[in-house]
N, C-alpha and C positions, 0 to 999 in steps of 0.2 A: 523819396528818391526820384529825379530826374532821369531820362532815358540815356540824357549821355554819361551818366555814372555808372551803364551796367555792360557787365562784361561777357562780350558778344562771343557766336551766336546764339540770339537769343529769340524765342519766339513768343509775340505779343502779339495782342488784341485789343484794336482800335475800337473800347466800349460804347462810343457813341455812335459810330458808323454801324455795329454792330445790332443794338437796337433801336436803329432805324430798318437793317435790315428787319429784324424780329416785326416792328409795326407791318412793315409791308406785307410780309409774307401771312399776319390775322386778318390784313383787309383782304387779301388775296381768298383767304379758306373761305372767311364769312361770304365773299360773295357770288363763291362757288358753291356752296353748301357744303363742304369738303372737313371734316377734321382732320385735324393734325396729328400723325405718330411719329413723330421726327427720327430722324436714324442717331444713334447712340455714335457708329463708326468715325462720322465726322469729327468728335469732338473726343471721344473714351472719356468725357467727364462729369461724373455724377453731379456735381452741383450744378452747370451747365443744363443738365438734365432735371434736375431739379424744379431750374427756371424756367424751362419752357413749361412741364406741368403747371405751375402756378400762373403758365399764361393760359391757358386754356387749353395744353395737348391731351389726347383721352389716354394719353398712354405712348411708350417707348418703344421705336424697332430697333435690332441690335442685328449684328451678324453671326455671332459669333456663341455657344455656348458657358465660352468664361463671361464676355459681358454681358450677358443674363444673370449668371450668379453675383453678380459684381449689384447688377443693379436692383436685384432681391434682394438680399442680404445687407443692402442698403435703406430698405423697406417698400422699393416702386412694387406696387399693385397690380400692373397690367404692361406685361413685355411678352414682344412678338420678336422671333427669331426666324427672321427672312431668310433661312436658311434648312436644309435638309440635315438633320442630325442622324448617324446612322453607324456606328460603331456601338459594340454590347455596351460597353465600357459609359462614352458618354451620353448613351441613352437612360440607363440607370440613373445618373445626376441628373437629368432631364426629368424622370420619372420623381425622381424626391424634389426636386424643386418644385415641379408644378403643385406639390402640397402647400405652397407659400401665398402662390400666388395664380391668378390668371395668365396662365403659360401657353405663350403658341408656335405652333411652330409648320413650315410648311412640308407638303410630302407630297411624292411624285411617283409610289411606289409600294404595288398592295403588301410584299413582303416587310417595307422598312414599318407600314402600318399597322403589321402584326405584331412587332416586335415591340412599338411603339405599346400597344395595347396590353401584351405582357406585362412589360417592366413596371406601367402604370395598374394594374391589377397587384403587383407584389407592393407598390410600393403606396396603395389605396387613395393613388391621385386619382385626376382628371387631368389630361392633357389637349387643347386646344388647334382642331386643324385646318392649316388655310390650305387647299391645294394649288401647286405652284401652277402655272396655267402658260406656255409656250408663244409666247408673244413677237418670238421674232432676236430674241437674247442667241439663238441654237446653246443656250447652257442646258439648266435644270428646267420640267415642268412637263408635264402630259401632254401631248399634241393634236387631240380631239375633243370634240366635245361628245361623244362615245366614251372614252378613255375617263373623262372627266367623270361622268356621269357613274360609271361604275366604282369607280375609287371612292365616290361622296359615296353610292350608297354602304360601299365595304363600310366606312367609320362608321357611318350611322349603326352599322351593326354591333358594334366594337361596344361594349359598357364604357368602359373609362375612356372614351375618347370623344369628343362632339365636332361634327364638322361645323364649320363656321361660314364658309366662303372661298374663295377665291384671291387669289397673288397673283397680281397682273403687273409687273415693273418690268418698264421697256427701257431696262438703264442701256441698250444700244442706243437710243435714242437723245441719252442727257446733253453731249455735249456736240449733236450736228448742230455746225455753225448759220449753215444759209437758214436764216429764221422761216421761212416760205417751206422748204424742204422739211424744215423739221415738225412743223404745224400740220402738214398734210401727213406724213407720215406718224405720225401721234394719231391724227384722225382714225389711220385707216387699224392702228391698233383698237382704239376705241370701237370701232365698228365692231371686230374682232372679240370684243369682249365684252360687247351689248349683245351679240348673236351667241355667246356662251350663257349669259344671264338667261336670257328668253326660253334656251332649251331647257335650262334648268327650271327653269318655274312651270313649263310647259311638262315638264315629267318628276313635279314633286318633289323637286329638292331644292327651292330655293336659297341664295346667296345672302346670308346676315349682312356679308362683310365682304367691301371690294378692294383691295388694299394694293398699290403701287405708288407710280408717280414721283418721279426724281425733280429735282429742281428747276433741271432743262424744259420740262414740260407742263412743268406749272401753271406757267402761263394760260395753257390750252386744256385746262378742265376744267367747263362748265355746263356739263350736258349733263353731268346726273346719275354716270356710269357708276363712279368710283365712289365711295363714301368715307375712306381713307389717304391718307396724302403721306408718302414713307420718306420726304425729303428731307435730306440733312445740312446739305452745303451752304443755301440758303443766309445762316448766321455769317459766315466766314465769306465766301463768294472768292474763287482762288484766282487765277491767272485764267485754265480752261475755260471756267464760267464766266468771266467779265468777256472772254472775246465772244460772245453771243447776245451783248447789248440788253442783259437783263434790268428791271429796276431795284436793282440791289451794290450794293456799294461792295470794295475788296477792305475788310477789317482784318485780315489775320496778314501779320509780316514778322517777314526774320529781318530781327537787325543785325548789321554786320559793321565791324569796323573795316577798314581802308587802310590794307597793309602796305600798300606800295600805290605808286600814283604813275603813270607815262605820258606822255603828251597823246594816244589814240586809245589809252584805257587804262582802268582802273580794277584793281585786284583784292577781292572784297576775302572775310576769310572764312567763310560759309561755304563750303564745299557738297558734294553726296552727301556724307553723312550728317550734315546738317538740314537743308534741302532736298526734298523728294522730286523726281525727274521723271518718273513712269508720265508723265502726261505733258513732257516736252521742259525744255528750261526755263528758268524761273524768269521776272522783269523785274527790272530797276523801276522803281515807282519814278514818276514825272518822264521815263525814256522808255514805253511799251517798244518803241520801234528798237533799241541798241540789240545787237547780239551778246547772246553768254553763253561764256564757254566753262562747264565744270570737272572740276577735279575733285579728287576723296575730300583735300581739305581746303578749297580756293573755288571764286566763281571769278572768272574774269569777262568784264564787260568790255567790250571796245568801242571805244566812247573819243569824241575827236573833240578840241574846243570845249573843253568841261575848264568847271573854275575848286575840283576838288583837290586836297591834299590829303597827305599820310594822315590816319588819325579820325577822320572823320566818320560821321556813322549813317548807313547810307539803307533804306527801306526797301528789302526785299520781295514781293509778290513771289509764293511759290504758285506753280503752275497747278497743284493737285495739293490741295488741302487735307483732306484724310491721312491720307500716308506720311503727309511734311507733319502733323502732329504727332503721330504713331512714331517718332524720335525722337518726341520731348518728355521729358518728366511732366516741367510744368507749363501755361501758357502765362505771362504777367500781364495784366490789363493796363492797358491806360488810357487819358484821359488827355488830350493835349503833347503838353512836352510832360505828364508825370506819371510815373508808376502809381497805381491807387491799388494794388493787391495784388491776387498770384490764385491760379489754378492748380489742382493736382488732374494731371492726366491718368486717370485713380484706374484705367482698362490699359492702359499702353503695353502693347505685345501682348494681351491677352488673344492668341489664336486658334486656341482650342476650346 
């Protein structure tokens, strides 16, 4: 099937630009000493996930508790859940899952690590702790290294639980545009998190595992800090991430057909609910600079001197990629002007 045979919106993936990204981001690890735990979020697609395993990732980060079950039960061996789990309910599933596999997950809180420790005693797991570490996000993580310090040795105490290390992701950080701004202020995390390391070894609990680092910041690790890389966008590279001049190409686009046509714009028929907008509105591929304007089921570009008509199918950039797949079932790959397969988006909406 060719692409103008498919009936829009539809969202595809540009497989060559796609791994070309992929190559850049292993010259990127290897020459940082860095592995790879790619984030599952970006993409909710097991085979997707698959692939990068077979490139050399040690293993999967996920956000979410369903797409951990998603991606066990699929058989992955090593997923980290960059997130606080803490309801009885899905700590229990957390507790039986980690019998599968090497399951981790992060914690900010000696009570949720009680609890933790419980469920995984009934349930004769081992469950895997990174502690979330306060980098500057003001979301989830301990804010001292005091704080830090006593929470590692809590797990350490715990039977069924092992600390691992530290959760350092300065995803405030992913998408500062001025590249100078955003290098120094990565720095001064790094700093931040080499002065956490030291205390820790300095008083006997040293960090296995230093896990963060989004896309935006990729660029700027190669001191030695981090020994994990949690970046996911990397494959796809959306609208947000190309305006920061990275070297990664934009491979994921909604195509849309071209309902109506004016002489100052073009009324495409990909609306909200096809396109995701938390991260600003989407580009016309070849017109980064036109305006769009969206509705539930319309994006209208205002576009002057164009040579489009009714009918035509015209390349989307969503601005935020995670979320713009999080409404597709599937992604279609292609190659040129041809469909060559199809994805199943096998976590979509899994938020719990």
């Amino acid at each position: 099937m060719q692409i103008d045979q498919m009936e829009t919106p539809v969202l595809v993936l540009d497989m060559d630009k796609m791994e070309e990204n992929a190559r850049t981001m292993q010259k990127m690890t290897e020459k940082c000493g860095i592995r790879l735990r790619p984030h599952y979020k970006s993409h909710k697609c097991l085979q997707m996930a698959q692939w990068q395993m077979e490139a050399g990732a040690l293993g999967i980060t996920c956000a979410k508790l369903g797409e951990a079950e998603d991606l066990v039960n699929a058989g992955f061996k090593d997923v980290l859940i960059a997130n606080q789990v803490v309801s009885t309910s899905k700590i229990a599933r957390l507790a039986h899952l980690a019998k599968s596999c090497h399951l981790g997950v992060c914690v900010d809180d000696e009570e949720n690590v009680k609890n933790l420790e419980k469920a995984a005693a009934v349930a004769g797991s081992t469950i895997y702790c990174l502690i979330e570490y306060e980098v500057g996000m003001n979301r989830c993580g301990v804010e001292t290294k005091e704080d830090f310090l006593r929470l590692a040795k809590f797990i350490k105490s715990c039977p069924h639980l092992v600390y691992e290390g530290i959760q350092a992701y300065a995803g405030h950080l992913a998408h500062r545009k001025v590249h100078e701004e955003r290098k120094d202020a990565s720095q001064k995390v790094d700093e931040r998190v080499k002065e956490l390391i030291d205390y820790l070894i300095q008083n006997g609990m040293p960090a296995e595992k230093v896990s963060g680092i989004s896309t935006g910041t990729s660029v700027f690790k190669y001191k030695g800090i981090y020994n994990e890389m949690q970046a996911g966008s990397y494959l796809f590279i959306d609208g947000a991430y190309a305006a920061l001049g990275l070297d990664f190409k934009n491979a994921l686009f909604v195509v849309s057909d071209l309902l109506s046509v004016k002489e100052n714009r073009i009324i495409a028929d990909a609306g909200l609910k096809a396109i995701a907008s938390d991260m600003g509105p989407p580009q016309l591929l070849g017109h980064p600079d036109v305006e769009a304007k969206l509705s539930e089921e319309h994006t209208t570009f205002l576009l002057n001197g164009h040579n489009y008509k009714a009918g035509d199918k015209v390349f989307i950039i969503p601005s935020h990629g995670c979320t713009t797949v999080n409404l597709y079932d599937k992604i279609y790959m292609i190659r040129g002007k041809e469909v060559v397969g199809e994805l199943e988006v096998n976590s979509r909406g899994k938020g719990v």
